[in-house]
C-alpha positions, 0 to 999 in steps of 0.5 A: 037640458033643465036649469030650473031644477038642477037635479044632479046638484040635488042629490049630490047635497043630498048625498053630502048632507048625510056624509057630514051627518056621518062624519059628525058622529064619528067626531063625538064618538072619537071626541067622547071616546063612547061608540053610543053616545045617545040612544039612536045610536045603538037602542039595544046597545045603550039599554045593555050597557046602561044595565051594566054600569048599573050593576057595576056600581053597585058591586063596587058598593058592596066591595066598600060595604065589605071592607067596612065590614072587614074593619067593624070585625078587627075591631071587635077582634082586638077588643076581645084580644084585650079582654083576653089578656085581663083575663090572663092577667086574672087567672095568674092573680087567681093562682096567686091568691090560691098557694099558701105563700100568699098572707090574708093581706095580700089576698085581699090586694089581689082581689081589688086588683081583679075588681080593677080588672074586671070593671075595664073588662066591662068599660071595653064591652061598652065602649067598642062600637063602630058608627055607634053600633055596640059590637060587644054588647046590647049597647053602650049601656045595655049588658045584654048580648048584641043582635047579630049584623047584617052586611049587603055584600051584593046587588040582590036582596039576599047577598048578606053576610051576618055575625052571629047574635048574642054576643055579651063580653061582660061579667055579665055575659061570661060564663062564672065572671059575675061569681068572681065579681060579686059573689066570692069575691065579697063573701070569702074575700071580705076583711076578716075571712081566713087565708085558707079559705080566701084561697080556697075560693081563688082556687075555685074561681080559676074553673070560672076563669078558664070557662069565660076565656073558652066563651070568649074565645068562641066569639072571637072566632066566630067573628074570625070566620065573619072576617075571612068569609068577608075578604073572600066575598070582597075578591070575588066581588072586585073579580065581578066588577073587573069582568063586568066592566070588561063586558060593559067597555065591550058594548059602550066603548069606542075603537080608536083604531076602526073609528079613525079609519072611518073617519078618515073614509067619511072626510075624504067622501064629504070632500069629494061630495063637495067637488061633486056639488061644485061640478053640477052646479058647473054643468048647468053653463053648458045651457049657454052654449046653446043659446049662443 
């Protein structure tokens, strides 16, 4: 029998140094609520995990890009809506000044009041914008038409959603608004004209009038379908985020249950390991029995 060398009081520490090893990573999986809280934890795990949460967030961005997207359409929308009703508000004017009824005088009111009218439908062209980007319009003074917008709608380079380019919802840019404005309306509408002829033109001004609405009216759809191509992106899109996530929790999260039971196991070993170191330790008083 040796006593210089306790080898069983050894590899009993031995053993119960790499039971509290065990023990004390339950304890950070089960206090962070992560199965890989480090690398050595699970290499491949953490590399698959991490690539996961990396693109989960970046869909979550593009779900938030789509509904900025969602809202800068709405917002064109209306705009173009209230365009749409001064135009209404013309044409009904336009059929107005066109009957017999209506004197040279009265004529001439109606023109300043579709002069009035077509200056706010210019005011809202510049000034519908948003993050200061023209949604109507080149820019806020600029009257040409509008560069087309690109929304990043994914992780990858080529997830865009664009609006169509060109768009110019001016009396500049609408078919026959730039007669009304400047051309008729100074000449057959001036002071001195005939009433037959001031309605004569309002009578011709109505054929301007229908084509603008029917220009404007195509815009406002294509920023409709921009819109409703941005909403089905956005639901596909949170669906992406939702199962990638799932796919994500799969790997990187802990199971309380399998983790608790584990723990329990490893604190009930690291016990008897230290019974078991007591026990060598205990083994090496026999020697005094031999010396008695």
């Amino acid at each position: 029998m040796r006593i210089n060398t306790n080898i069983s009081s050894l590899q009993a520490q031995e053993a119960n140094a790499n039971t509290n090893k065990t023990l004390s990573s339950s304890l950070e999986k089960l206090s962070t609520g992560y199965k890989i809280n480090k690398a050595s934890d699970d290499a491949s795990g953490l590399a698959i995990a991490d690539k996961l949460r990396t693109q989960a967030n970046g869909l979550n961005q593009a779900v938030a890009n789509g509904n900025s997207a969602v809202t800068l359409t709405q917002i064109a929308d209306k705009a173009m809506a209230e365009q749409s009703n001064i135009l209404d508000v013309i044409k009904q004017k336009l059929i107005q000044a066109g009957t017999a009824t209506t004197s040279a005088e009265g004529i001439q009111a109606i023109s300043k009041d579709i002069t009035k009218l077509l200056d706010q439908l210019n005011n809202i062209a510049a000034q519908t914008t948003y993050n200061g980007t023209s949604l109507l319009q080149a820019s806020a003074a600029g009257k040409g038409g509008a560069s087309a917008l690109t929304f990043q709608m994914g992780t990858t380079a080529s997830d865009t959603i664009k609006t169509k380019a060109g768009v110019q919802a001016n009396t500049s840019g609408m078919a026959g608004l730039a007669t009304v404005k400047s051309g008729t309306l100074a000449t057959a509408w001036s002071a001195g004209g005939s009433a037959a002829n001031m309605q004569s033109a309002a009578r011709t001004m109505l054929k301007n009038v229908d084509s603008a609405l029917t220009q404007l009216n195509g815009w406002r759809a294509d920023f409709g379908s921009t819109q409703n191509q941005l909403e089905s992106s956005i639901r596909n899109l949170m669906t992406q985020v939702t199962n990638t996530k799932a796919a994500e929790s799969v790997i990187r999260d802990v199971d309380y249950a399998q983790e608790s039971a584990n723990f329990n196991k490893q604190n009930i070993i690291a016990q008897a390991g230290t019974y078991a170191i007591s026990q060598a330790n205990a083994t090496s008083q026999n020697v005094l029995r031999l010396l008695q």
